[in-house]
Structure formats: structure tokens, C-alpha cells
C-alpha positions in Angstrom: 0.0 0.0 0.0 2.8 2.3 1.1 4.3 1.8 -2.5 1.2 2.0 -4.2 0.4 5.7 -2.5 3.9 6.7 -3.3 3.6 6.0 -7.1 0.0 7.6 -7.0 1.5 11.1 -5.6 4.6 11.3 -7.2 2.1 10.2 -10.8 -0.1 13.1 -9.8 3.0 15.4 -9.9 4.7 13.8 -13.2 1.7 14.5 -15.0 1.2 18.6 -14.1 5.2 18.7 -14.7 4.6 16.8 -18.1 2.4 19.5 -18.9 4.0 22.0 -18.1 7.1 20.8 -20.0 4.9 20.3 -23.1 3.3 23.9 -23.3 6.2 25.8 -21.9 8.3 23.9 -25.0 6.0 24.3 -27.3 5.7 28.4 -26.5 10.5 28.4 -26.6 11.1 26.0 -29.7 7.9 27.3 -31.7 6.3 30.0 -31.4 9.1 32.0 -30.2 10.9 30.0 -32.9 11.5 33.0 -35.5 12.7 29.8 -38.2 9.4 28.4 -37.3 7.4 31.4 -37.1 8.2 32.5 -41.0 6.5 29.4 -42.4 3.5 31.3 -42.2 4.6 34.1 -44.3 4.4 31.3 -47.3 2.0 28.9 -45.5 -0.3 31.7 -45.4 0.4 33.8 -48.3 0.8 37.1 -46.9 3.1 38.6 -49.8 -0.2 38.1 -52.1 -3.1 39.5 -48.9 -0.5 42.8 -48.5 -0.7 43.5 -51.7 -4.2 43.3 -51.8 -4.8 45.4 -48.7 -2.3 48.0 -49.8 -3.9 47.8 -53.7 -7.3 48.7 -52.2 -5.9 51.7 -49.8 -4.0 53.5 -53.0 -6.7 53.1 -54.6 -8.9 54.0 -52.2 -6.5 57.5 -51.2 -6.1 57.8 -55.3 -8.8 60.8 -55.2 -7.3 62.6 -52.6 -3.8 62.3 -53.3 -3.9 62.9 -56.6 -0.9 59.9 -57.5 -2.0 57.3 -59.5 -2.1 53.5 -58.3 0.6 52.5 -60.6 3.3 54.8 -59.0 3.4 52.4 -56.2 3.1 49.2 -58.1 6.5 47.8 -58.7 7.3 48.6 -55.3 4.1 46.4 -53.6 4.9 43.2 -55.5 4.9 40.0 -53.6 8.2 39.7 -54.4 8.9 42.9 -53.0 6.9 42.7 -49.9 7.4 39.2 -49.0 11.1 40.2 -47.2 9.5 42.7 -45.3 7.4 40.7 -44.4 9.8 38.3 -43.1 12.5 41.1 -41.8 9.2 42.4 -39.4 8.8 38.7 -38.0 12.6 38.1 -37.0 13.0 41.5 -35.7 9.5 41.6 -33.9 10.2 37.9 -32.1 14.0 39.2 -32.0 12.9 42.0 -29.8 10.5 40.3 -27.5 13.1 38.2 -26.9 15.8 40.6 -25.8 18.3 39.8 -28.8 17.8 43.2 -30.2 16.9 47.2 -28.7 15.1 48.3 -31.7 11.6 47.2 -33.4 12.2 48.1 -36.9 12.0 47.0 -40.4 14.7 47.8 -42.8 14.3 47.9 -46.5 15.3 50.2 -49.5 12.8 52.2 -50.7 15.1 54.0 -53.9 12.8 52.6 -56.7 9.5 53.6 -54.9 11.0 57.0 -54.1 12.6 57.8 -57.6 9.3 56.5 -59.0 7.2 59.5 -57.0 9.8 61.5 -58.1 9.0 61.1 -61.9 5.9 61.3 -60.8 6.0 64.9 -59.4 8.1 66.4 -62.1 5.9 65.0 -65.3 2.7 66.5 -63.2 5.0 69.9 -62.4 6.2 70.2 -65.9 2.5 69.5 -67.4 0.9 71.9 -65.3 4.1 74.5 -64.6 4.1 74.4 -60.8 7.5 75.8 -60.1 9.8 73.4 -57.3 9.9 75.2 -54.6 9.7 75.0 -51.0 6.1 73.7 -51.3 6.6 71.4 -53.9 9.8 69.6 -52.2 7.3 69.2 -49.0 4.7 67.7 -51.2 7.4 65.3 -52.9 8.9 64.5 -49.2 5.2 64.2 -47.3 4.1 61.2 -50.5 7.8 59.7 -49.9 7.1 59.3 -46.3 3.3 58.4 -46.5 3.8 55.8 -49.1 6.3 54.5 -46.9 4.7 54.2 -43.9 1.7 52.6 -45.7 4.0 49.9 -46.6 6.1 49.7 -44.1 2.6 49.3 -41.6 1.4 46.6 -43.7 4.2 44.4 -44.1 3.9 44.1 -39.9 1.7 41.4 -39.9 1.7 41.0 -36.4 0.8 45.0 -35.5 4.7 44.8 -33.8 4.8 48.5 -33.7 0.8 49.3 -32.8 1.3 46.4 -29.6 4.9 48.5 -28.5 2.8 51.9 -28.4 0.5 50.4 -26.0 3.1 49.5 -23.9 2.3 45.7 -24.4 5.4 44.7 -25.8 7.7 46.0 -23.0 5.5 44.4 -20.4 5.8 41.0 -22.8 9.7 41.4 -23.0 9.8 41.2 -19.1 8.8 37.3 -18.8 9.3 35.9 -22.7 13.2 35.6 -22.0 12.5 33.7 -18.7 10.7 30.8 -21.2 14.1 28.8 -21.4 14.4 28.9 -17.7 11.0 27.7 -16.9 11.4 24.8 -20.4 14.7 23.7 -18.1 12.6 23.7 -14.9 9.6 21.5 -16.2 12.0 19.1 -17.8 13.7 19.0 -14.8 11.1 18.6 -11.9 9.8 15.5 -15.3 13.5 13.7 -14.7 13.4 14.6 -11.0 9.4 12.7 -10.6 10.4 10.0 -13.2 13.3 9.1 -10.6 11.0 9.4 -7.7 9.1 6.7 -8.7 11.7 4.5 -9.8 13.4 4.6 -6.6 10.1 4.3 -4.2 9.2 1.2 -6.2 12.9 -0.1 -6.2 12.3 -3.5 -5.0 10.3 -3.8 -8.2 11.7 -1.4 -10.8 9.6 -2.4 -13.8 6.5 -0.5 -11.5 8.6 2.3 -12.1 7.8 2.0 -16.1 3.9 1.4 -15.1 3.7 4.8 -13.4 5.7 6.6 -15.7 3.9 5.2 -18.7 0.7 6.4 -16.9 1.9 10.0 -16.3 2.4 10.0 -19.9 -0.3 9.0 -21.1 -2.6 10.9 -19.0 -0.8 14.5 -19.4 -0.9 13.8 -23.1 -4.4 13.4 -23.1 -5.0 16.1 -21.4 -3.2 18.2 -24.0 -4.6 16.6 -26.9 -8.4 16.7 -25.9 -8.7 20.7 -26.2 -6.3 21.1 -28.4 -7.5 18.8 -31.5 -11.0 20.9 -29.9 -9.5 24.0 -31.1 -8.1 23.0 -34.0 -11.5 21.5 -35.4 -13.9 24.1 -34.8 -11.4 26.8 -35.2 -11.9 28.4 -32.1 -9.0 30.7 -33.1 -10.8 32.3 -36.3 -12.7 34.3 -33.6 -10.2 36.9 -33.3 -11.2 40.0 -33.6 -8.8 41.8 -36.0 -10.6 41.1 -39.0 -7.8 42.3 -41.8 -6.7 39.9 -43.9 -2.8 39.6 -43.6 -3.1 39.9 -40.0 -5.8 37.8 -39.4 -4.4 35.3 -41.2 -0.9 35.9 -39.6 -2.2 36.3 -36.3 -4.6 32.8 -36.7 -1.6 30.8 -38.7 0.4 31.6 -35.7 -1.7 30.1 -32.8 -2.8 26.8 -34.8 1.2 25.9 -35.1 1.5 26.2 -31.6 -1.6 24.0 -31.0 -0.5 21.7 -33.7 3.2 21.4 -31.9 1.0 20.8 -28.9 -0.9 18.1 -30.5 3.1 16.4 -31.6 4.2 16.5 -28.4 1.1 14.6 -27.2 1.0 12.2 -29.5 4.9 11.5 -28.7 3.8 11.7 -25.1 1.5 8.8 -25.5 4.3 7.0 -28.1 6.3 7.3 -25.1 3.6 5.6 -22.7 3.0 2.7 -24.9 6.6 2.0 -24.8 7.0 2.2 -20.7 3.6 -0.3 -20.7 5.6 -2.5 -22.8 8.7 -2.4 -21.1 6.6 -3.1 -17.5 5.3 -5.8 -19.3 8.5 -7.7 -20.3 10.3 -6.9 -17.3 7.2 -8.1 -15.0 6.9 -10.9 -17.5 10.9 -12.4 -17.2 10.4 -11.7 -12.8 7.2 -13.6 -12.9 9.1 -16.2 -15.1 12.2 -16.0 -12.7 9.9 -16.8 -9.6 8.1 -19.1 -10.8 11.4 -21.3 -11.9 12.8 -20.6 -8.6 9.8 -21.7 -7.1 10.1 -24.9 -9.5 13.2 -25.9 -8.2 11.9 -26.0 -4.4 
């Protein structure tokens, strides 16, 4: 009985550490994982739904600006877009994780600024407005602006809206203290695991029983809500209803619940493989004992 307890307890804390291993890795080695994180950019198509939203906006400003749509066009390609795109993710997860001071996106805007350039002169010299003082503001405000646009965009995950509010700071406080507490679950896991080894040490193969158990039922209790969210897609509730972002934003959470859903089904890979090793071990004692038991 006194074994029996034993294994129940130190079960009942393998499981909550299991758990907390699995979610705590899953938030270090994906989605803080900026490798990881940038499959979305193609898994999602984002190049293609910036370009749309930014399409619609020119257009949209085209009556109040006065500048055509297709002075911006070579410079909101996919192919243009796409690496800023991917230079806002690795700096935006850079900076929440400490590796860098700076949230910003860099990218060389020549061709879209020589492009408004033309743009200004041909309308100047059609309509002789002489380049003055107000024309080089006008030139520099559309520069900037058209910039900006872009620039805003291509941060898919609103980076610079959430370090306004103050969010991101508050974030960058506890995000580099993930390794530490991926360390700590796996630790307090090996730490449990041994527990129970050593309290059923006149019968180590028990130890492979409750272990196998913990597995199994931490896993479970990851994969039940998160297949749940991943069928009804609970996540396409979020409220930011733009298409890069949302998409961004939604592509991100289901790959952490999808590496969730891996590292339960390897959890319960794992159990099946303690069960069978409690059952060959049990099965060669039994055999042992009942040969010595032959012999008398």
C-alpha cells in the first residue's frame, strides 16, 4: 500500500510537470521560434493579402492624393513585400526576446521613391508648378506616407501598434524567462520519473507502469482541447478582422496548438513504450519466480 500511494503522488506530480514541460516547450522551440514562425509568411500567403490590402488603400486614397495607383506598383509586388514581411517577424520575435533594442524593419525604398519622383516632375512640368519650397514638401510628405503605408502593412503582427500600447515591453519582461521555466519542467519530469523508480525499487519495472501512466494521461490532457480548437477553429474568432493579419495572427496560434498536438502524441508514443517495457520486465520476474519456485 505504502508503495502504491507513493507512485500515486509522485504520478499526480509527473503529470502537471509533463504538462508543463509540453506547453512551456512548445511556447520556446515554436512560437518564439522565428525559423518556425516564418513558415506562415508562405504557408499563409501574406506577400499576395498585403498586396491586396495596400492595392485597395492606394486606390482608395487615389482621389485625394492625386498619385496614380501604378506609381506604387513595382514597389508592392509579392516579391517585394514578402522580405519585409519576413524582416518584421525576425526583428518583432528578435525583440521580444531581448536579442535586439530596436523594433524596426529595414528595406530600400530607392525605386519607390525615384518613382514619386517622376511622378511629381511629369505632373509639375505638365501643369508649370514651379519646385519650390512647397513642392519639395509635397514630394517629401508622399515619400514618407507611401512608406509608412507599406512599411505598416508588411507588420503582420501589428509589432509596432502592440509597442505603443506598452504591451510589448510588459511582454519582454517574462518571454526571455521561457528557457528557464522549459529547463525547470524538464527538470522537476526527470526529477518525478526518478522518484518513482526509486520508491518502487524493489520492483523497478512499477517504475515503467507509473511513468507510462503519467504519460499517457498529461498527453491526453493536451490533446483533448487542443484537437478541440483546431476542429472548430476556435482561433478564427479573433477579432482583428484584416486579412494579412488575421491570417498571420490565426496561422500563428494553430502551429503552436499543432506542436502541442506532436508533443502529445509523442507523449502517449512514449507511454506505450513504458507499458511494454513493464510488461516484459514483469513478465521475465514472474518467469524467474516461478522457476525458482520450480526448483523447491
Amino acid at each position: 500500500m505504502k508503495h502504491y500511494i507513493s507512485g500515486v503522488f509522485f504520478t499526480i506530480l509527473l503529470i502537471f510537470s509533463c504538462i508543463l514541460a509540453a506547453l512551456s516547450g512548445a511556447v520556446r522551440f515554436r512560437m518564439l521560434n522565428t525559423d518556425a514562425v516564418l513558415q506562415i509568411v508562405t504557408g499563409q500567403q501574406l506577400a499576395e493579402k498585403v498586396q491586396r490590402t495596400l492595392q485597395n488603400e492606394i486606390r482608395a486614397a487615389e482621389s485625394t492624393t492625386g498619385i496614380p495607383a501604378s506609381v506604387y506598383a513595382d514597389a508592392i509586388t509579392p516579391e517585394k513585400l514578402e522580405p519585409m514581411i519576413r524582416s518584421s517577424i525576425s526583428n518583432g520575435f528578435a525583440y521580444l526576446r531581448g536579442d535586439t533594442a530596436k523594433l524596426e524593419i529595414a528595406h530600400d525604398f530607392q525605386p519607390l521613391e525615384d518613382s514619386i519622383t517622376a511622378f511629381f516632375e511629369e505632373y509639375a512640368g505638365k501643369h508649370g508648378i514651379a519646385k519650390d519650397s512647397t513642392y519639395d514638401a509635397a514630394v517629401k510628405a508622399a515619400k514618407s506616407n507611401a512608406e509608412e503605408r507599406i512599411l505598416s502593412a508588411c507588420d503582420v503582427f501589428r509589432f509596432g501598434m502592440l509597442e505603443e500600447a506598452g504591451v510589448l515591453d510588459k511582454a519582454r519582461i517574462f518571454i526571455p524567462w521561457a528557457g528557464y521555466a522549459v529547463a525547470a519542467a524538464f527538470g522537476a519530469v526527470i526529477l518525478f520519473i526518478l522518484l518513482l523508480f526509486f520508491s518502487n525499487h524493489r520492483e523497478p519495472e512499477a517504475g515503467f507502469y507509473w511513468t507510462g501512466t503519467g504519460f499517457l494521461v498529461a498527453s491526453v490532457l493536451l490533446l483533448i482541447p487542443a484537437v478541440w480548437l483546431t476542429q472548430t477553429r476556435w482561433f478564427d474568432r479573433f477579432a482583428v478582422k484584416t486579412d494579412h493579419t488575421f491570417s498571420a495572427v490565426t496561422g500563428y496560434l494553430y502551429g503552436g496548438t499543432h506542436a502541442v498536438i506532436l508533443t502529445a502524441l509523442g507523449g502517449i508514443a512514449a507511454a506505450v513504450c513504458c507499458y511494454l517495457l513493464f510488461a516484459m520486465f514483469r513478465g521475465l520476474r514472474n518467469r524467474k519466480r516461478t522457476a525458482r519456485h520450480a526448483k523447491h
